[in-house]
N, C-alpha and C positions, 0 to 999 in steps of 0.2 A: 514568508512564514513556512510555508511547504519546503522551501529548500533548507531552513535550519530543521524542522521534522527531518527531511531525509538525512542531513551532517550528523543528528543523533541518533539515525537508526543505525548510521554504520559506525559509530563510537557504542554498538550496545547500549544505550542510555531508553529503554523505550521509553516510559512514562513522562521522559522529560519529552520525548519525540510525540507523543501520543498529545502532551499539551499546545506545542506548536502547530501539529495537526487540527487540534479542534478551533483553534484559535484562526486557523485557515478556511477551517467549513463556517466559520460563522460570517466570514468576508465573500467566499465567494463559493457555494456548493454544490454548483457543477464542473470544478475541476477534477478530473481525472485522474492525475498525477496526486492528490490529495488524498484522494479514497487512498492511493496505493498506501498511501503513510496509514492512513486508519485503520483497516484491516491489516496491516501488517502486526502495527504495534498494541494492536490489540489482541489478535494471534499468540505472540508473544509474550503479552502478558496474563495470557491464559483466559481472557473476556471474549471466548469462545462466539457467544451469541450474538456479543456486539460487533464485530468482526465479521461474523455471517449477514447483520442487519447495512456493514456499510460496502461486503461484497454485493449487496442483492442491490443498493444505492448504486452501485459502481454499473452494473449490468443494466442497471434500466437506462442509465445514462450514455454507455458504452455497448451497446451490442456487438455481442460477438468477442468481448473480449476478452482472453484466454495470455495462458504464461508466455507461450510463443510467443507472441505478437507482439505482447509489454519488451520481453529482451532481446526481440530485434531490435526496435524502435529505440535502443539504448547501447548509446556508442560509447563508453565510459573509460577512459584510461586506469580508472581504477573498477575494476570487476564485482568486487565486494558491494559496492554501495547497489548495485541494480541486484544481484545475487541477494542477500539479505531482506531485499523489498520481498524477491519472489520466491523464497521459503514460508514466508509470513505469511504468502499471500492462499501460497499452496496449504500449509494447515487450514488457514480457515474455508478450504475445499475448492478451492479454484481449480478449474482444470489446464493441463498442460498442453491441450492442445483445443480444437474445435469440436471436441468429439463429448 
């Protein structure tokens, strides 16, 4: 389910990405790579707060995690789909580094 959320993030389709996402927190809600989809596409769909409530989820779960780190950790032959996660992720105030 996370992975059709990410296929729709980089097709621009949030809301339909934002449903596969939720439908992902509700099976397993400490994956990581899940938050990315929920703060992203909620970012982007301007639910500002909700976005900040599943970056601060993502942090209690992940310490220390930061934009750096997420796009090492993403080796992608296509660029856009890890790119895309972490604009979304940067609105809703993540930082790009450890700082």
């Amino acid at each position: 389910m996370t992975g059709m959320a990410h296929i729709r993030m980089a097709e621009g389709r949030y809301e339909e990405a934002l449903d596969w996402a939720m439908r992902s927190q509700a099976v397993n809600s400490g994956y990581d790579a899940n938050h990315w989809m929920l703060i992203a596409a909620n970012a982007y769909l301007g639910h500002m707060d909700e976005a900040r409530k599943h970056l601060a989820a993502l942090e209690s779960i992940s310490p220390g995690v930061n934009l750096a780190r997420i796009r090492r950790g993403q080796h992608a032959i296509d660029p856009h789909r890890i790119e895309v996660l972490i604009e979304g992720m940067r609105m809703a105030g993540m930082h790009k580094s450890g700082d």
